[in-house]
LUMKE-671483 format. One record per residue (C-alpha): x, y, z. Coordinates in Angstrom, 2 decimals, decimal comma. Layout:
X:Y:Z
...
END
This chain:
0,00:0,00:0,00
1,37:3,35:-1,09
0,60:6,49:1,23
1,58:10,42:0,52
3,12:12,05:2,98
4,07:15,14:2,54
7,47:16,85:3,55
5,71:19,49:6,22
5,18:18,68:9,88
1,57:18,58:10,29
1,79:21,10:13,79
4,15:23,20:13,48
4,23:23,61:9,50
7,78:23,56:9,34
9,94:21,17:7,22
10,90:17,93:7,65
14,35:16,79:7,61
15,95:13,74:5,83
16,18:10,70:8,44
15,12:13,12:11,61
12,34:10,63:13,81
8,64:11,41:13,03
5,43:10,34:14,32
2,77:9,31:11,44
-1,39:10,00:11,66
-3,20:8,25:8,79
-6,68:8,81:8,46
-8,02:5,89:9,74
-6,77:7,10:12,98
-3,56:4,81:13,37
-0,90:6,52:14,67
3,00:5,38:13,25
5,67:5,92:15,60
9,65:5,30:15,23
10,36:6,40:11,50
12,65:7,82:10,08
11,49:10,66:7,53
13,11:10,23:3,93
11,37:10,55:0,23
10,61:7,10:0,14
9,52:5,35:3,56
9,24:1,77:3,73
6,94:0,28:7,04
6,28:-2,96:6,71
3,24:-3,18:4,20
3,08:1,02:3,87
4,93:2,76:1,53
5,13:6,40:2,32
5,85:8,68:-0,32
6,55:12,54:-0,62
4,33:13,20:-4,05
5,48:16,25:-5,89
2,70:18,27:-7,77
-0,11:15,87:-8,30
-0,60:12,72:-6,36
-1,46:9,13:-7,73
-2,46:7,79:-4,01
-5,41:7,94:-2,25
-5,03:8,34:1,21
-2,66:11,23:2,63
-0,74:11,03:6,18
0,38:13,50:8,06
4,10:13,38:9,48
5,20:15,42:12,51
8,35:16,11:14,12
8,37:13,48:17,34
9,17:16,71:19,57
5,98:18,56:18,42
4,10:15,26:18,68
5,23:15,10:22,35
3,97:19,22:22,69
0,57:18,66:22,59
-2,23:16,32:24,42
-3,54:13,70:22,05
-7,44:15,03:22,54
-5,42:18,61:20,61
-3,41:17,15:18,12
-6,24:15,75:15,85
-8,18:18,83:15,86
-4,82:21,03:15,36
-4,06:19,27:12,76
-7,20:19,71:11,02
-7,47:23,48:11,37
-3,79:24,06:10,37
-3,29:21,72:7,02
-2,57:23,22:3,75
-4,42:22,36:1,25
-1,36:23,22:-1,17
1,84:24,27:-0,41
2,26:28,32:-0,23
5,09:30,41:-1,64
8,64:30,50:-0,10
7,45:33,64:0,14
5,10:33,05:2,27
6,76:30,73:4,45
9,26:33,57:5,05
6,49:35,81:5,74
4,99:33,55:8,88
8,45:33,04:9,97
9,12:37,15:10,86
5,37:36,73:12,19
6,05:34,61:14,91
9,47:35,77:15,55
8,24:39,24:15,54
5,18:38,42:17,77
6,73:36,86:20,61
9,61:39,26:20,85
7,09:41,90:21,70
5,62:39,26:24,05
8,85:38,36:25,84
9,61:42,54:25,96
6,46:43,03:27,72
7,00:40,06:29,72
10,60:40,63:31,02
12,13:43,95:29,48
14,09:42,12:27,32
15,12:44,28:24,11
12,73:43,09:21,13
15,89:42,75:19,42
17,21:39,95:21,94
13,82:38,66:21,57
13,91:38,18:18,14
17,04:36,03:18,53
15,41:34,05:21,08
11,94:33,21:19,28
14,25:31,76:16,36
15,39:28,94:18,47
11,82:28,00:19,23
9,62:28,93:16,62
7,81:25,01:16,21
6,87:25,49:19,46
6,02:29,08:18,99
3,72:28,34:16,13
1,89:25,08:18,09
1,42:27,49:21,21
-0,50:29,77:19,02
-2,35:28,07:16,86
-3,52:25,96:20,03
-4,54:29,26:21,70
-6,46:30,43:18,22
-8,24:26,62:18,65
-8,90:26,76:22,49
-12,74:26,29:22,68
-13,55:25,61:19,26
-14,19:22,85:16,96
-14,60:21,61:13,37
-18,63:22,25:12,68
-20,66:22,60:9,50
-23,56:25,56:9,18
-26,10:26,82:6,77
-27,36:30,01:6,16
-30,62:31,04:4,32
-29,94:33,79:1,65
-32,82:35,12:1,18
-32,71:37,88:3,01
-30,12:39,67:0,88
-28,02:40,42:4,02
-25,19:38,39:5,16
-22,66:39,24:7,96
-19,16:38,23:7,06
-17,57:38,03:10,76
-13,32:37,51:10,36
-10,56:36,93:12,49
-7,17:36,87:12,69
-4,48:33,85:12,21
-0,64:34,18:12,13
-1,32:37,97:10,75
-3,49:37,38:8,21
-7,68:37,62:7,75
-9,94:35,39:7,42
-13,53:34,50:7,31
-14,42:32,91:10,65
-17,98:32,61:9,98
-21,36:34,24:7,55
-24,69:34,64:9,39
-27,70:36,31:8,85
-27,37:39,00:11,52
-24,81:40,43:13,07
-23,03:39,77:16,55
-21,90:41,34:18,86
-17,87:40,57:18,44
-16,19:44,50:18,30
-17,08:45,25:14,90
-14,95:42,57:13,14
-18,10:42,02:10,79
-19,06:43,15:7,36
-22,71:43,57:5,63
-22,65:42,00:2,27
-25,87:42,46:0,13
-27,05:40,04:-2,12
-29,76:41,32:-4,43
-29,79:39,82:-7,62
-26,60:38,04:-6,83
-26,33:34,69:-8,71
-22,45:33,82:-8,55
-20,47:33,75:-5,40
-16,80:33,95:-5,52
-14,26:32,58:-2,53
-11,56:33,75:-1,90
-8,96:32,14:-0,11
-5,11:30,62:0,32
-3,47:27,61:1,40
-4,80:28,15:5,11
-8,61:28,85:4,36
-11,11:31,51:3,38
-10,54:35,08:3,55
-12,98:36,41:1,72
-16,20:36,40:-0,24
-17,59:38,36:-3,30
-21,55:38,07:-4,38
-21,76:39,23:-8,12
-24,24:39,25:-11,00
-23,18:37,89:-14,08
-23,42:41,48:-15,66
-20,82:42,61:-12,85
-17,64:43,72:-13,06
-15,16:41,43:-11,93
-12,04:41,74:-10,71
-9,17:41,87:-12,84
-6,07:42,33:-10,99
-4,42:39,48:-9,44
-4,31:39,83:-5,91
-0,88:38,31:-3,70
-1,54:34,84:-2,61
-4,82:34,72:-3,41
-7,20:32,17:-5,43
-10,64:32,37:-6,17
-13,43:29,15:-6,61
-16,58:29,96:-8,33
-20,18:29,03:-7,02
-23,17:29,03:-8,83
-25,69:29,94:-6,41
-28,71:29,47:-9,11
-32,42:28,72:-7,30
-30,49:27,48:-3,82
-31,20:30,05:-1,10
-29,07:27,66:1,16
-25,48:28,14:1,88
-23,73:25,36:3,58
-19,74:26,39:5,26
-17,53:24,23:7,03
-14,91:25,32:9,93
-12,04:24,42:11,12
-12,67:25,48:14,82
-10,64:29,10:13,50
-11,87:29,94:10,20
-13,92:29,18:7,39
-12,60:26,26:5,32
-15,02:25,72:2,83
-18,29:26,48:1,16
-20,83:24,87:-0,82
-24,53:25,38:-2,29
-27,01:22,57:-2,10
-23,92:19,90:-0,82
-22,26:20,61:-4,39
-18,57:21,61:-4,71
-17,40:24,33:-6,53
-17,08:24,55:-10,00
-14,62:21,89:-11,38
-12,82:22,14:-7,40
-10,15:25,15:-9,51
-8,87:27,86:-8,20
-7,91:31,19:-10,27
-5,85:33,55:-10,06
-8,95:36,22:-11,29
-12,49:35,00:-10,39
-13,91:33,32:-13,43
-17,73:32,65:-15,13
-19,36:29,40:-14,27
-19,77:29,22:-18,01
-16,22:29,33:-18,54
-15,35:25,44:-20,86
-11,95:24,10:-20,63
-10,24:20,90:-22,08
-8,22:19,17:-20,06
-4,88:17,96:-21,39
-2,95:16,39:-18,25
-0,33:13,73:-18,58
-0,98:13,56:-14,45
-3,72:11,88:-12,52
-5,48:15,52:-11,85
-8,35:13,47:-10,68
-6,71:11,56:-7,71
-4,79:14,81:-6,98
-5,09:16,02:-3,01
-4,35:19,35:-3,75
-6,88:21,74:-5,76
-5,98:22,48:-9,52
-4,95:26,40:-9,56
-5,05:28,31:-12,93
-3,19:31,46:-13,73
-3,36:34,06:-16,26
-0,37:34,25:-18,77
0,02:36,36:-21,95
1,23:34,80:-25,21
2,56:36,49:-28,60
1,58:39,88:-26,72
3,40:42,69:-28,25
6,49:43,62:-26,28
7,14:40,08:-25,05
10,88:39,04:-25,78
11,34:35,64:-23,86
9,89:33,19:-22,32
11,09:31,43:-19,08
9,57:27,95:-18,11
10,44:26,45:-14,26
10,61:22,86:-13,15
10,96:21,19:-10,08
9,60:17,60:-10,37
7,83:19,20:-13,33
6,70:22,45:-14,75
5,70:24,08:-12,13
5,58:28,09:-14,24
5,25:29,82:-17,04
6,63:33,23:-17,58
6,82:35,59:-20,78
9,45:38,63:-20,50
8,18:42,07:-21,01
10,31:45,72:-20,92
10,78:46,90:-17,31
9,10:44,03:-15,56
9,44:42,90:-11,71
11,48:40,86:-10,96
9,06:39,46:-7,62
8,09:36,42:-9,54
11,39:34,43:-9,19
10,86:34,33:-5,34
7,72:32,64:-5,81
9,25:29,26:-6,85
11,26:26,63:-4,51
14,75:27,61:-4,02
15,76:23,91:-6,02
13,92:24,88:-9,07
15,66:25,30:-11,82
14,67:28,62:-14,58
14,83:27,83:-18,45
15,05:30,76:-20,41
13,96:30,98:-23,99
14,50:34,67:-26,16
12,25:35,10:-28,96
12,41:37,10:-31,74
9,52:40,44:-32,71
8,72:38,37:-35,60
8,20:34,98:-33,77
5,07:33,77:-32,25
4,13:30,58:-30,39
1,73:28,13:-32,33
2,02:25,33:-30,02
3,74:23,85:-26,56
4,65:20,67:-25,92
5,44:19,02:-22,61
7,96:15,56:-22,44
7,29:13,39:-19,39
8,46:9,81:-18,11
5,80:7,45:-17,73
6,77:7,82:-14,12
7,97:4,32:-13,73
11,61:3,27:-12,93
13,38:3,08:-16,21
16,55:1,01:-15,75
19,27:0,53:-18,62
22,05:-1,81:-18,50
25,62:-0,96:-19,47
27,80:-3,58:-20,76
31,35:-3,19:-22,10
32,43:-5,99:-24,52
35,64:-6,26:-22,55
34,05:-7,46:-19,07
31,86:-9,94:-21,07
33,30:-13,50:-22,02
31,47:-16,99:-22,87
32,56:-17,90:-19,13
30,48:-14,79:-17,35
28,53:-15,53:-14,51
25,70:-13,56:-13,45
27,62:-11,77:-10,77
30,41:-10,98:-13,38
27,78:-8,47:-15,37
28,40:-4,54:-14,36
25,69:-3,04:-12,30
22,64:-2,04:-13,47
22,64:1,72:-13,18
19,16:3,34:-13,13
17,96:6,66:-15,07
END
């Protein structure tokens, strides 16, 4: 049996390193104990395996480091786990981001605590950020759990109530009438409103947008952000799910979201695609995201394409452009750059992949070969 698990303690969020001792939750509540982390883990019967892009397995573990396992009470660690996954992996960028978050936040807590200089706090926090990051997110959970609701649209009001999580907003729940919580709540009206776009990242929702089809959408990318599209049609019922800190997902009627993508700028219901994938998309965890990219554009010189296990982006050159997008790949990618003339123009791309199976060649001089060879005579078999 083959299992992803992916390379990102499932409590604190931060990476896991090759052969350091984890503790394993798979989702029919077993719980792994003395492994090793590596790519490839063999248990027994269980093959874990860190999947790159999309995944070909069906069931996904979650690893965590056996000193944040050992942080938290086992009644916490299921439901921290839950309201803390990524449903994709962010940015380095991002990453970064929550790291001078939490260093910066408990600096100012250990100044107010003991006087210490923020700068001597940041230095401290940096040696303990997993801990850090399980202390608040448990604090965020603390008398709250994973619940489903419904509200009745109808009324053409909705309160959007948010909070915040490691610095950033997000929607923590949508009601009908407003409560009492300090003015962290926003009146959306829905009159005539047939399309409902969420927004949201790799923690949850952070926003949401009611539209007509005759409305203006937005056409800007925003930072970080990715947008599902709902269809809202006759249903005046809209179901959401929490994780105990913020709105996860949402549905109408029980159904999904349009085709489960994410874009880059909201998109039509009516919008048809063809799918050509030489990946499983369909047995992929993670949600397909699409992005916007311009092609035989006037003022485009070049084209760079980036892989990492894969393509993983796209980019096309243009006079005085920033330079922001080559922090938004994994520092082991690798850039391929491609000029292009003012008279050339892209008809059609092609994409080369292995069939994803271990392709093994054997290399044979005729000088280690003789009628006399045994088996153990023949060179090694040396794998591409």
């Amino acid at each position: 049996m083959r299992i992803c698990l992916p390379r990102r303690c499932g409590l604190c969020r931060f990476g896991l390193d090759d052969y350091e001792e984890i503790v394993v939750y798979r989702e029919n509540g077993v719980i792994v104990k003395g492994l090793q982390y590596n790519l490839v883990i063999y248990d027994r019967e269980v093959t874990y395996i860190t999947c790159h892009g999309a995944c070909p397995y069906d069931e996904l573990a979650t690893g965590c480091h056996l000193g944040c396992a050992g942080f938290v009470s086992s009644n916490v660690c299921s439901a921290l786990i839950k309201a803390t996954s990524y449903q994709y992996e962010p940015l380095p960028t991002q990453d970064d981001r929550r790291k001078r978050w939490l260093r910066f936040r408990w600096s100012l807590i250990l100044h107010k605590a003991f006087s210490l200089p923020v700068e001597l706090g940041d230095q401290i926090a940096q040696f303990c950020l997993r801990e850090l990051a399980i202390t608040y997110a448990t604090l965020s959970l603390r008398g709250s759990h994973s619940s489903d609701s419904c509200v009745n649209i109808s009324s053409n009001k909705l309160w959007l109530h948010y909070t915040l999580f490691e610095g950033s907003k997000y929607v923590a729940s949508i009601t009908s009438q407003q409560h009492d919580d300090h003015g962290k709540a926003v009146l959306l009206s829905t009159p005539g409103a047939s399309i409902l776009y969420v927004a949201e990242d790799h923690l949850g929702i952070k926003d949401l947008l009611f539209a007509a089809p005759t409305d203006a959408r937005i056409s800007q990318e925003q930072p970080n952000i990715w947008w599902r599209t709902l269809e809202l049609k006759s249903s005046l019922q809209l179901q959401s799910r929490t994780d105990g800190i913020k709105l996860r997902n949402m549905t109408v009627d029980g159904l999904n979201s349009v085709e489960q993508t994410l874009w880059k700028i909201p998109q039509p219901p009516t919008q048809t695609l063809r799918w050509d994938s030489l990946q499983n998309l369909h047995k992929s965890l993670h949600p397909l995201r699409m992005s916007v990219m311009d092609i035989n554009s006037p003022g485009i010189f070049a084209y760079s394409v980036c892989t990492e296990f894969g393509i993983i982006m796209m980019h096309a050159h243009t006079p005085g452009e920033r330079t922001d997008f080559y922090h938004a790949v994994p520092p082991r990618a690798v850039w391929h750059y491609m000029p292009v003339d003012s008279d050339e123009f892209i008809t059609e791309i092609w994409k080369r992949q292995g069939l994803g199976k271990r392709e093994l060649a054997l290399m044979v001089s005729p000088d280690t070969l003789s009628p006399t060879s045994s088996p153990s005579d023949l060179p090694s078999v040396a794998q591409i």
